[in-house]
C-alpha positions as CSV (number, residue, x, y, z in Angstrom):
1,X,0.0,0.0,0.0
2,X,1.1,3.5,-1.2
3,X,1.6,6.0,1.3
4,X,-0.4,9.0,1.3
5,X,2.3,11.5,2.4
6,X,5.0,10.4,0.1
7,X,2.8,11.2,-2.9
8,X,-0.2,13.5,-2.7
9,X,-0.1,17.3,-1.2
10,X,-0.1,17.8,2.2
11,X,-2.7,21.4,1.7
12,X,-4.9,18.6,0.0
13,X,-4.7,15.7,3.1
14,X,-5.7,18.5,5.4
15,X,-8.4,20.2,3.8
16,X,-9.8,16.6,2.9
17,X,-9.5,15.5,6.9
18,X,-10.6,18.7,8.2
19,X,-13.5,20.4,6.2
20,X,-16.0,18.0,6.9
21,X,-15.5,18.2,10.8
22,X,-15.4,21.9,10.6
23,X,-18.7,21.7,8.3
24,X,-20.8,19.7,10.8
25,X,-19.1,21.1,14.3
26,X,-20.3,24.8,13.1
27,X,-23.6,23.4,11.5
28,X,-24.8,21.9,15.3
29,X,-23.3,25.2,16.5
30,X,-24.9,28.0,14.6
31,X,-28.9,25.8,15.3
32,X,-28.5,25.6,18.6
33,X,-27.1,28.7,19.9
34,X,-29.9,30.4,17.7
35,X,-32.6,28.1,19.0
36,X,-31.6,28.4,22.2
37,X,-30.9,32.0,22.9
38,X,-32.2,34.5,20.4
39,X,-35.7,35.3,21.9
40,X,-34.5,35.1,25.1
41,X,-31.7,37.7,24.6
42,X,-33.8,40.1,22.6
43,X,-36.5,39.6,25.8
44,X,-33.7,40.5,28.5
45,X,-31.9,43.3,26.8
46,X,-35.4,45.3,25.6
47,X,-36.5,45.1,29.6
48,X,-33.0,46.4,30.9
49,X,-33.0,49.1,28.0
50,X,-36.1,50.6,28.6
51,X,-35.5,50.9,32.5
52,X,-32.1,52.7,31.7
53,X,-34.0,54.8,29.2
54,X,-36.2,56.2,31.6
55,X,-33.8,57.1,34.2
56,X,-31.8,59.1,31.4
57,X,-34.4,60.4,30.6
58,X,-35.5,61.6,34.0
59,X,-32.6,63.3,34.1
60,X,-31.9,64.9,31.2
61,X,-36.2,66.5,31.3
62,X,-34.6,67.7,35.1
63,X,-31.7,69.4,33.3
64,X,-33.0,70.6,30.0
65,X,-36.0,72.2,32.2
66,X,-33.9,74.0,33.9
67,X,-32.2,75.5,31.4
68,X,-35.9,76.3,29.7
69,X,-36.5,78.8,33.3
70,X,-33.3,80.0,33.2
71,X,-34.3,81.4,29.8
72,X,-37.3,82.5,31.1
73,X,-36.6,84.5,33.7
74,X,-34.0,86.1,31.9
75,X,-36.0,87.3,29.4
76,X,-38.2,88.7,31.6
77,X,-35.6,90.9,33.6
78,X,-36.4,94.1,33.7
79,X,-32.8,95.8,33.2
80,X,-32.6,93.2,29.9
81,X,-35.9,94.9,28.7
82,X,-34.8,97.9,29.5
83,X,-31.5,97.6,27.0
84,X,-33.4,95.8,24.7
85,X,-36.1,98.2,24.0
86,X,-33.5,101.5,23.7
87,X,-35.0,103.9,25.1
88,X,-32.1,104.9,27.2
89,X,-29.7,107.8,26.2
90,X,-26.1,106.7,24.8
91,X,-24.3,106.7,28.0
92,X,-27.0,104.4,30.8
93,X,-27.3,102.6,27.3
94,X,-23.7,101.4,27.2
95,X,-23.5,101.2,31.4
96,X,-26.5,98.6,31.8
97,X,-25.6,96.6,28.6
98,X,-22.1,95.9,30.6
99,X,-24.1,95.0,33.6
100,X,-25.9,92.9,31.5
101,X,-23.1,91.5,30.0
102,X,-21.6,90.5,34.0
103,X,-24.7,89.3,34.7
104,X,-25.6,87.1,31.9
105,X,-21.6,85.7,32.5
106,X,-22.4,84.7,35.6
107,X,-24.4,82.6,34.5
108,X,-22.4,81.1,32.1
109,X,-19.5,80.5,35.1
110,X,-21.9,79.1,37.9
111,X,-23.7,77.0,35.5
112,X,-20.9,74.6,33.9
113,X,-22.9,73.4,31.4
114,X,-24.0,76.3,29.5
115,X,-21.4,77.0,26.7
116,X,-22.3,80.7,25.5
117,X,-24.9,83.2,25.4
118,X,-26.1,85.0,22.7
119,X,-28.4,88.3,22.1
120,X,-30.1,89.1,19.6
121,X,-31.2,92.9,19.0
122,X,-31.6,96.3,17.5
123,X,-28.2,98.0,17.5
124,X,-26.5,96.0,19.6
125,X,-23.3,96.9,21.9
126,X,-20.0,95.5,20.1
127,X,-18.3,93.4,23.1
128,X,-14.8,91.5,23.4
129,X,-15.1,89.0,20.8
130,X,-13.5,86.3,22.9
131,X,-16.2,87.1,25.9
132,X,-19.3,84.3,26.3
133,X,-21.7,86.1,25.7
134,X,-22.1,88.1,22.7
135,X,-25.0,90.5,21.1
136,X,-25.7,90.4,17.6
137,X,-28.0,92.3,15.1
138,X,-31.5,91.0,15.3
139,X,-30.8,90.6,11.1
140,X,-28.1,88.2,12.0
141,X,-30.3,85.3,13.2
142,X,-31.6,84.7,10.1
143,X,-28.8,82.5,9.0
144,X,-28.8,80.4,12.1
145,X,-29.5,77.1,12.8
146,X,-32.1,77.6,15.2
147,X,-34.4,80.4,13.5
148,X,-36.5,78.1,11.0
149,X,-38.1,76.2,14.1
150,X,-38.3,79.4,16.2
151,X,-40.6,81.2,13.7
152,X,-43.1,78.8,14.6
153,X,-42.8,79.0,18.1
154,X,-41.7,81.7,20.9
155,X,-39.0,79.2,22.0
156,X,-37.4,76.1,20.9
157,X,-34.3,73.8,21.1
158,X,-32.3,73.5,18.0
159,X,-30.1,70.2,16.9
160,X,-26.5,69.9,17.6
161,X,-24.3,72.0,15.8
162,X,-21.0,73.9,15.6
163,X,-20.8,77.4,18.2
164,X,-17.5,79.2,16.8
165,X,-16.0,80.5,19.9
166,X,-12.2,82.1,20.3
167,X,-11.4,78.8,21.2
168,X,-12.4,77.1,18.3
169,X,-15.8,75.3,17.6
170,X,-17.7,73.8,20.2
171,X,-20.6,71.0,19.2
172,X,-23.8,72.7,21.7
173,X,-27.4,72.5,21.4
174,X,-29.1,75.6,21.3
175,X,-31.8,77.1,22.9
176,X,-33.5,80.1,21.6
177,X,-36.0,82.1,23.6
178,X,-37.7,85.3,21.4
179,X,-37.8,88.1,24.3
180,X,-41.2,90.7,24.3
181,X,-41.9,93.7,26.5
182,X,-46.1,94.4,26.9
183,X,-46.5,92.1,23.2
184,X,-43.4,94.3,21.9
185,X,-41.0,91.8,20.2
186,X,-37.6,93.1,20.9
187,X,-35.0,90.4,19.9
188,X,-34.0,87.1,21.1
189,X,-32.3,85.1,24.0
190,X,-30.2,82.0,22.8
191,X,-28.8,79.8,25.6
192,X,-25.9,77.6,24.1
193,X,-25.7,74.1,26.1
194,X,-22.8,71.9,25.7
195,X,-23.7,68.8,24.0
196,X,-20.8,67.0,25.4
197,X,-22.6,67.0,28.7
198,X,-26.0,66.0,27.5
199,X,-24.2,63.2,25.5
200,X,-22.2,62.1,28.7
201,X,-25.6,61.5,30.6
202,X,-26.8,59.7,27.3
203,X,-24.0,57.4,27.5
204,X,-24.4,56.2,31.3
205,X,-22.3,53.5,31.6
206,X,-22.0,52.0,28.3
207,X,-19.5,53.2,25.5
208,X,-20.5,51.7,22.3
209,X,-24.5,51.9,22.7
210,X,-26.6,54.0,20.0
211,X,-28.9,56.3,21.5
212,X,-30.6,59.3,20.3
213,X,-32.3,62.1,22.3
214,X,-35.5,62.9,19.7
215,X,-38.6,65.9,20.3
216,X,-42.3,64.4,20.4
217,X,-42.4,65.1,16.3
218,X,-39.3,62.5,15.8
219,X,-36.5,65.0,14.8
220,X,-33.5,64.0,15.8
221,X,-31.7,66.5,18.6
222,X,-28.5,64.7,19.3
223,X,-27.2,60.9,19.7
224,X,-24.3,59.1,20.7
225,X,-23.3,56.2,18.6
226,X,-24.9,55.7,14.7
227,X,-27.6,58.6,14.0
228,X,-30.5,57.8,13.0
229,X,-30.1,58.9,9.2
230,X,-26.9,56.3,9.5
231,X,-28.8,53.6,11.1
232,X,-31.3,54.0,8.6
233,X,-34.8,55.2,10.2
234,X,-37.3,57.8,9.0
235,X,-39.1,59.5,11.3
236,X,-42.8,57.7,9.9
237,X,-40.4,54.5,11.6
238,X,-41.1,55.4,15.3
239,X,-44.8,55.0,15.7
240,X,-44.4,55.5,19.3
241,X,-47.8,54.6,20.7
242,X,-46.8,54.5,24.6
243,X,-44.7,56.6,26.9
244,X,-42.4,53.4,26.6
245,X,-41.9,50.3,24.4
246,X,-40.0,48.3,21.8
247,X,-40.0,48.1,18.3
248,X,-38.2,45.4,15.9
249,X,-37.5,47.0,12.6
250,X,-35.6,46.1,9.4
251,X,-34.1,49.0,8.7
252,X,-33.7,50.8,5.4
253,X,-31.9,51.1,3.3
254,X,-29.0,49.2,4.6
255,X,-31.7,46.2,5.4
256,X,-30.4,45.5,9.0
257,X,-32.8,44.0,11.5
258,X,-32.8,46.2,15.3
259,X,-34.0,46.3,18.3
260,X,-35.7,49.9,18.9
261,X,-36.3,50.6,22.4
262,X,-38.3,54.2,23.2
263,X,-38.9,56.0,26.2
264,X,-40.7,58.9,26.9
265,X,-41.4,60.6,30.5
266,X,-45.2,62.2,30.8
267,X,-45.3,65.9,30.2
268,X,-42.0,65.9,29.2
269,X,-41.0,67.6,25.2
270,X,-37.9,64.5,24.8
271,X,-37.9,61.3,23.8
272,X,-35.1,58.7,23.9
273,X,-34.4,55.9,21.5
274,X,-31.5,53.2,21.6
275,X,-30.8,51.1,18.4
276,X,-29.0,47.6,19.1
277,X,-28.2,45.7,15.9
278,X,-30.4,41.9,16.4
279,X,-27.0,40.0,15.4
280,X,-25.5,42.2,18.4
281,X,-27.9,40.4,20.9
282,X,-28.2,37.4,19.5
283,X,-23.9,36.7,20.3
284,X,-23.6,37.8,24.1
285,X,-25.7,34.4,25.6
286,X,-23.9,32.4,27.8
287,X,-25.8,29.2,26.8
288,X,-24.3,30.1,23.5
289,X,-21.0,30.2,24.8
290,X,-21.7,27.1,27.1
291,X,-22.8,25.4,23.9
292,X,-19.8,26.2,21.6
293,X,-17.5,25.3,24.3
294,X,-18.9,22.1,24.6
295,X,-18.7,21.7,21.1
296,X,-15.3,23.2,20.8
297,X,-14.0,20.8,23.3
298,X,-15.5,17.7,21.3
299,X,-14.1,19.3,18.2
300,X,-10.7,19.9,19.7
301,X,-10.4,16.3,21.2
302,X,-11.2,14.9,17.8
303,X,-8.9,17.2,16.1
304,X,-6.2,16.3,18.3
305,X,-6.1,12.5,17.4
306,X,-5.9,13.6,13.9
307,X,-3.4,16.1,14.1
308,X,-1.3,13.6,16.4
309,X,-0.9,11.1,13.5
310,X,-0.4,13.2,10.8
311,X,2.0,15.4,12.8
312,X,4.3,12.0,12.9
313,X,4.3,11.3,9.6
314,X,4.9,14.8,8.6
315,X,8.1,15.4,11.3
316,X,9.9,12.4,10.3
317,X,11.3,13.8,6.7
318,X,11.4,17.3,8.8
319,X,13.7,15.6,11.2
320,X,15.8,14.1,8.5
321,X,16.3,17.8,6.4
322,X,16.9,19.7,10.0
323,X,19.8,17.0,10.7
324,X,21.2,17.7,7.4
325,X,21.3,21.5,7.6
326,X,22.4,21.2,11.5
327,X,25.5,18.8,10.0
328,X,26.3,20.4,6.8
329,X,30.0,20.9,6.2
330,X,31.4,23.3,3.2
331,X,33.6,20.7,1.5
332,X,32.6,17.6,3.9
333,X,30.3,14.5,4.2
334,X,26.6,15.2,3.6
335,X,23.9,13.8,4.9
336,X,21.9,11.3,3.1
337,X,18.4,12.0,2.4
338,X,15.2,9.9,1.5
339,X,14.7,9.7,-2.3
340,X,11.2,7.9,-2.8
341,X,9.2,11.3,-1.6
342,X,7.3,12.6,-4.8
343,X,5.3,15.4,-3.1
344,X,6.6,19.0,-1.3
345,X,8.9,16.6,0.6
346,X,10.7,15.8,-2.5
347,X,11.0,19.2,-4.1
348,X,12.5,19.7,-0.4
349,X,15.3,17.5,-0.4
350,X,16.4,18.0,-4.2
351,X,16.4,21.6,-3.6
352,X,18.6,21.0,-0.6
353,X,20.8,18.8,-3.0
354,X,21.4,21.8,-5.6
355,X,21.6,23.9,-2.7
356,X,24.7,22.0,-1.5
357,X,26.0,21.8,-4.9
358,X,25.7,25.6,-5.5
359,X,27.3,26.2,-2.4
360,X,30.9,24.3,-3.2
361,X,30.8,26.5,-6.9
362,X,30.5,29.6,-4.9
363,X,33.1,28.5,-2.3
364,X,35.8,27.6,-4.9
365,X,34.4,30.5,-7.1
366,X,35.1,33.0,-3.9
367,X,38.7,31.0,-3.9
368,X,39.4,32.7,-6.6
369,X,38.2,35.6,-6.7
370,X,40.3,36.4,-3.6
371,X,43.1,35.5,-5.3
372,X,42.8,37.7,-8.3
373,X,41.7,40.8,-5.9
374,X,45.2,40.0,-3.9
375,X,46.8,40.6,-7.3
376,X,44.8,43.8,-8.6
377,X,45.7,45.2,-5.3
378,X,49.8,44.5,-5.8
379,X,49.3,46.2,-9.3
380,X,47.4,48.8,-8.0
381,X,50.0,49.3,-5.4
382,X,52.6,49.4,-8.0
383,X,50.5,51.8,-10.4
384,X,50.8,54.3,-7.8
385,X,54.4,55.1,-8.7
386,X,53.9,56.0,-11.8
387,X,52.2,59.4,-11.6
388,X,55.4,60.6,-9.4
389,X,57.8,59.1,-11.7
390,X,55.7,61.8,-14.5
391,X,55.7,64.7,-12.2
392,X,59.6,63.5,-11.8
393,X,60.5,63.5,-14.9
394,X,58.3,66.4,-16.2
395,X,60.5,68.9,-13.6
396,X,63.8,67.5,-14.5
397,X,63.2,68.4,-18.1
398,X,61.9,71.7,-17.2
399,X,65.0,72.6,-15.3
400,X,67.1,71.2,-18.4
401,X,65.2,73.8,-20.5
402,X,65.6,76.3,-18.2
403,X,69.5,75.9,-18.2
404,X,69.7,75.7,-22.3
405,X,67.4,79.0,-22.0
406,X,64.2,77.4,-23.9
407,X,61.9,79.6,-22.2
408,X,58.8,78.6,-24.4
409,X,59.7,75.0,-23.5
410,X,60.1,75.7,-20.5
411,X,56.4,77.0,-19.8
412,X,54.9,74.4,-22.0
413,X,56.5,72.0,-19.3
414,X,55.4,73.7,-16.6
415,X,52.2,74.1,-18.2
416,X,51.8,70.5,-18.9
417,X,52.9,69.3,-15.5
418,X,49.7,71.6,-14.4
419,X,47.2,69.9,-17.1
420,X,48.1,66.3,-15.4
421,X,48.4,67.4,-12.0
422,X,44.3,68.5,-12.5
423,X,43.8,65.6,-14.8
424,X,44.4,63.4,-12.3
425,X,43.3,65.1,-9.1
426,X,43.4,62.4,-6.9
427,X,41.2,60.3,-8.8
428,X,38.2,62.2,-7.8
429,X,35.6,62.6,-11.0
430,X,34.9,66.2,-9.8
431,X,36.5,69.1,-9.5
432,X,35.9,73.1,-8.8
433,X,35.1,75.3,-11.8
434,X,38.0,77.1,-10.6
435,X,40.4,74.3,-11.5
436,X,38.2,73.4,-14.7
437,X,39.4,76.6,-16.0
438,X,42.9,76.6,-15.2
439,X,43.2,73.3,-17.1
440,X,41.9,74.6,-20.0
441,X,43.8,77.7,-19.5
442,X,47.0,76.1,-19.2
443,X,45.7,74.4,-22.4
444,X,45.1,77.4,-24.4
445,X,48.4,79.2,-23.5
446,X,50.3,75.8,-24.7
447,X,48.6,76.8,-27.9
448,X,49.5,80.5,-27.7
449,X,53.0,79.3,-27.6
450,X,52.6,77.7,-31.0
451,X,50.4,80.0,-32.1
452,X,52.2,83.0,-30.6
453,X,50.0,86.1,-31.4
454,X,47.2,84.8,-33.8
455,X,45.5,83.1,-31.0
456,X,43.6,84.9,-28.6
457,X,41.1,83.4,-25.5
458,X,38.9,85.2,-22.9
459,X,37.5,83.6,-19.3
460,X,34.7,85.1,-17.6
461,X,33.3,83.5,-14.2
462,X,32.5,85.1,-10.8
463,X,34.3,83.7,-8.2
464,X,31.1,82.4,-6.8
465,X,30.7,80.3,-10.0
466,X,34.7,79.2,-9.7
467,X,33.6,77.7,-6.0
468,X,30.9,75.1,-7.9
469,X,32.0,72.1,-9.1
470,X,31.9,70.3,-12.1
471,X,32.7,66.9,-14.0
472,X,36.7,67.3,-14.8
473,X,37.9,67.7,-18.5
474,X,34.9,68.7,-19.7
475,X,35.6,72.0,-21.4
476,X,39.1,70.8,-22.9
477,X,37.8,68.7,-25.8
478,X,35.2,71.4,-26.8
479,X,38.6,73.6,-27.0
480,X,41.0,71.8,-28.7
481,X,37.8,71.1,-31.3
482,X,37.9,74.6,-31.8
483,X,41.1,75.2,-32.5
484,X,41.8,72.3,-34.9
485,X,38.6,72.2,-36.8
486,X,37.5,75.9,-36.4
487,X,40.5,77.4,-37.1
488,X,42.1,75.0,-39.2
489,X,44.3,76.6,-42.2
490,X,43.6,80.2,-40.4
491,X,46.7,81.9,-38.8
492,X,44.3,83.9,-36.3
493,X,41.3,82.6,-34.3
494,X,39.5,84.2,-30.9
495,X,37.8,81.8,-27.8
496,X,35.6,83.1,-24.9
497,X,34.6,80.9,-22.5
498,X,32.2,82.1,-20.0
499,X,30.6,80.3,-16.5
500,X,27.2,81.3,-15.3
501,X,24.8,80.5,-12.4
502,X,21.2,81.0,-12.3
503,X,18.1,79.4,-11.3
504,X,20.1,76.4,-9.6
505,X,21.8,75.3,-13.0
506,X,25.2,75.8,-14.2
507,X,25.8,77.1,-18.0
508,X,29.2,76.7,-19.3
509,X,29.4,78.1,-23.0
510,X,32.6,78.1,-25.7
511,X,32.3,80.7,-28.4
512,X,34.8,80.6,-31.3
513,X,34.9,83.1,-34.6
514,X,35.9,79.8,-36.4
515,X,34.8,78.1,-39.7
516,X,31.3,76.7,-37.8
517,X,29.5,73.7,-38.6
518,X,29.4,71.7,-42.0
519,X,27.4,69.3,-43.3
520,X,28.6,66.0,-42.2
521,X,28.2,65.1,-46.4
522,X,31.2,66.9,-47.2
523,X,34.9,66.2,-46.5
524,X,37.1,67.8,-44.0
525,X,34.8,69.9,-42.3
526,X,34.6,70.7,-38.5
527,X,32.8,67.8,-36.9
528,X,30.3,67.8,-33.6
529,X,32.3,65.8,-31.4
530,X,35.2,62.9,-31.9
531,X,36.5,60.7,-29.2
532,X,36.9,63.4,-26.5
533,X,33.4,65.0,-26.7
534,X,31.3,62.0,-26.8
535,X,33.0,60.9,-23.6
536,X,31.9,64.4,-22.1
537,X,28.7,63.4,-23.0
538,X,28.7,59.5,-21.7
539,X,30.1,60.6,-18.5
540,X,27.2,63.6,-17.6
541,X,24.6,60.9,-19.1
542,X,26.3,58.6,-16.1
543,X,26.4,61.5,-13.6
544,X,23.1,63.5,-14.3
545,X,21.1,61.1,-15.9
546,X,19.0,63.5,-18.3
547,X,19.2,66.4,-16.1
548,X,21.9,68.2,-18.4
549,X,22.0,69.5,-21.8
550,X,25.1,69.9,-24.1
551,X,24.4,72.1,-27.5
552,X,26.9,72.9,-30.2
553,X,25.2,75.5,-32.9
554,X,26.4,78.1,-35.2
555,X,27.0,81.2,-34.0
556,X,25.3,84.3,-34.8
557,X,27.9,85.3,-37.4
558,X,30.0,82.7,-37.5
559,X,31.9,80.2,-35.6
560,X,30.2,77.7,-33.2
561,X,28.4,78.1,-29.7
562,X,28.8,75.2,-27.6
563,X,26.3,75.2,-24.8
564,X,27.1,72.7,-21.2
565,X,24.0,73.1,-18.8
566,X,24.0,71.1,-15.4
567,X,22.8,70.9,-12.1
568,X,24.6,73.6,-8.9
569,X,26.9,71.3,-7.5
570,X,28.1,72.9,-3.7
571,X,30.6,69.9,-3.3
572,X,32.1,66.9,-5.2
573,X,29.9,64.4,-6.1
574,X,30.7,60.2,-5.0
């Protein structure tokens, strides 16, 4: 008989052994705790709801009541109606609308939970802006949250909203009181409550409950958790026939089933609601959690026998690849492994065999690399003589043509011994603008020398623009193209090189009065670049990428323009 584990996957075997227990074990799990616990729970949590209900309730009529008389009798003060109906000459005028002002602020600091006051009146007093309590035009409340529902009514309480204060915004329920003296309307009393207090008391105890506080027409005045327009109910939902009850509602139009529990106190103007999700209650039972524990014990006893055998047969070629790793020697005896496995097992081991293999090439390979780096680095040590044996020999034949009097050879030595000294410059691939154009400048007076006076060049950087740095020998093979192609067969010839900085770019440009550009068709004419230039341009394609530009063109008159445009370089680039 063949053995399962040495030829088919082991994902298959497990999903094979497993699935159908899982199937059944959650099949008797999801029936019973249903059966069991669903009417039960919904029973249990609807009672406790409503009693909480109505002691929030309770409370928040007592509070919100208060706050109602507190409105009241301020309105009714007689210094208020007094300033309100502006009678007074300029001076009491101002004096009683600050002892308004104190007054109405002491009520704001011995009553914690009132946020702000507002007044609303014909030409009000302009107050400290960051001061509670504030008077506004009477034109003003127009654009106000509040003012729809109060021109039905002499008073009402608005929905939550944003109160800008000095501190910021500040969410507050509003309510607004319109204020009359002998049937004379004369503006409007708006108490600002914090609705972070009225939300604490309709949280209680419990964090993550949905409740709403609602008026007796169903409009929605504040709620803690999912709103109603979030968890879906219209206002035609809550056909509240009692002072207290529950409803069970599939809610629109996310189609979720709740629990709706209501209370309302008599002669009170609130109502309170709390929305629990039904898949919420049905998954807090204990008997449920008695039952799948029951079950999950069964499931796990079973699971464990199976596991137990199949964990043996699938540790032994485990074992057998760990002992191999653990006892792997670069370059000694390996481990033998099983070779009749034809599943994962078997990709396994012969992917440990190439491994191995792979190994001893890279060893032997390393080998020798280490032996050719010990090499490159005697050569290397040896190559560093030579640029002293040039700067050597260079000076001993400048002093020999200083004895014969060669003076031109002479310079053209010393000259040269400049060129390499910058060509070379320590084997760093940048160097300052500033040495970029003594190069070239050395280069140029070489060719003075040979020239003597029919050559003539000018330089013109800011010594800001010398500090930058730049790519060395770039500017050199642009010169010499100039002078053997430009000027060739011409006894006289003129070169300006300028640097500039603007704009975080560099622009290097090489103007000549030579014979300009040809067309590459004819013979002998000045080309745009030989060996020298197109290595300019491979090496600022390595350093920049495509953030540079180099443009040869004819010049205005004649000769050619030869445009180098790179990035503001502070320091040497690695």
């Amino acid at each position: 008989m063949i053995n399962p584990f040495k030829r088919y996957r082991i994902d298959s075997l497990f999903i094979i052994c497993f699935a159908g227990l899982i199937t059944i074990v959650l099949a008797i799990t999801v029936w019973t705790s249903y059966a069991m616990t669903s009417r039960e729970l919904a029973d249990n949590t609807s009672y406790y709801q409503k009693r909480l209900l109505e002691e929030l309730n309770n409370e928040i009529t007592g509070r919100l009541t208060s706050i109602e008389q507190i409105s009241l009798t301020t309105s009714r003060d007689n210094d208020l109606l007094t300033f309100l109906s502006g009678k007074e000459d300029e001076f009491n005028h101002y004096r009683r609308s600050k002892g308004i002002q104190e007054a109405l602020a002491h009520l704001t600091y011995s009553i914690p939970q009132i946020q702000a006051i507002d007044l609303y009146m014909e030409q009000p007093e302009w107050g400290d802006r960051q001061s509670y309590i504030q008077f506004h035009e009477l034109m003003e409340a127009a654009g106000k949250p509040w003012y729809p529902l109060l021109q039905k009514s002499d008073f009402t309480w608005s929905e939550e909203h944003e109160l800008a204060t000095y501190k910021g915004n500040v969410p507050v329920l509003s309510f607004s009181r319109k204020v009359y003296n002998n049937s004379r309307y004369l503006g409007i009393l708006v108490v600002h409550v914090k609705a972070d207090w009225i939300r604490g008391i309709l949280e209680g105890y419990s964090k993550d409950s949905n409740r709403m506080l609602l008026d007796l027409n169903g409009r929605e005045l504040l709620s803690v958790g999912t709103s109603m327009k979030d968890a879906g109910l219209q206002e035609q939902d809550l056909r509240f026939a009692d002072q207290s009850g529950v409803l069970r509602l599939h809610t629109q139009p996310h189609g979720v089933e709740s629990l709706v529990v209501y209370s309302k106190v008599a002669d009170s103007n609130w109502m309170l609601v709390e929305i629990t999700p039904w898949e919420r209650i049905t998954s807090g039972s204990v008997k449920l959690a008695g039952a799948i524990m029951t079950i999950g014990i069964g499931a796990l006893l079973l699971a464990f026998f199976l596991t137990l055998g199949l964990s043996r047969q699938l540790l032994k070629p485990i074992t057998q690849l760990v002992r191999a790793m653990k006892n792997y020697d670069v370059g000694g005896t390996q481990a033998e492994l099983a070779g009749d496995y034809t599943n994962e097992f078997g990709i396994l081991f012969a992917g440990f065999r190439r491994l191995n293999e792979r190994i001893q090439a890279l060893y032997a390979s390393l080998a020798q690399r280490y032996e050719q780096q010990r090499k490159a680095e005697i050569e290397a040590l040896q190559a560093n003589i030579n640029p002293h044996f040039l700067y050597n020999t260079l000076d001993q034949l400048n002093w020999m043509a200083i004895a014969e009097g060669q003076e031109k050879m002479s310079r053209i030595l010393e000259l040269m011994g400049r060129m390499f000294r910058i060509g070379l410059s320590h084997g760093e691939s940048f160097i300052t603008i500033e040495e970029e154009l003594t190069h070239v400048a050395s280069y140029l007076e070489i060719q003075q020398i040979r020239w003597e006076e029919g050559l003539e060049y000018e330089v013109q950087a800011s010594q800001e623009v010398r500090n930058l740095f730049i790519p060395k020998m770039t500017l050199q093979p642009f010169v010499e193209n100039s002078i053997i192609h430009g000027f060739n067969s011409r006894q006289n010839g003129r070169i300006l090189i300028k640097a500039e900085e603007a704009g975080g770019r560099v622009r290097m440009t090489i103007i000549d009065d030579g014979g300009g550009l040809a067309p590459e068709s004819k013979g002998n004419h000045r080309p745009k670049g030989g060996y020298g230039i197109r290595n300019v341009r491979e090496r600022f394609s390595a350093f920049f990428n495509e953030d540079y530009e180099i443009l040869v063109k004819e010049g205005e008159n004649e000769g050619v323009v030869v445009s180098i445009i790179f990035p503001r370089l502070e320091e040497a680039q690695p």
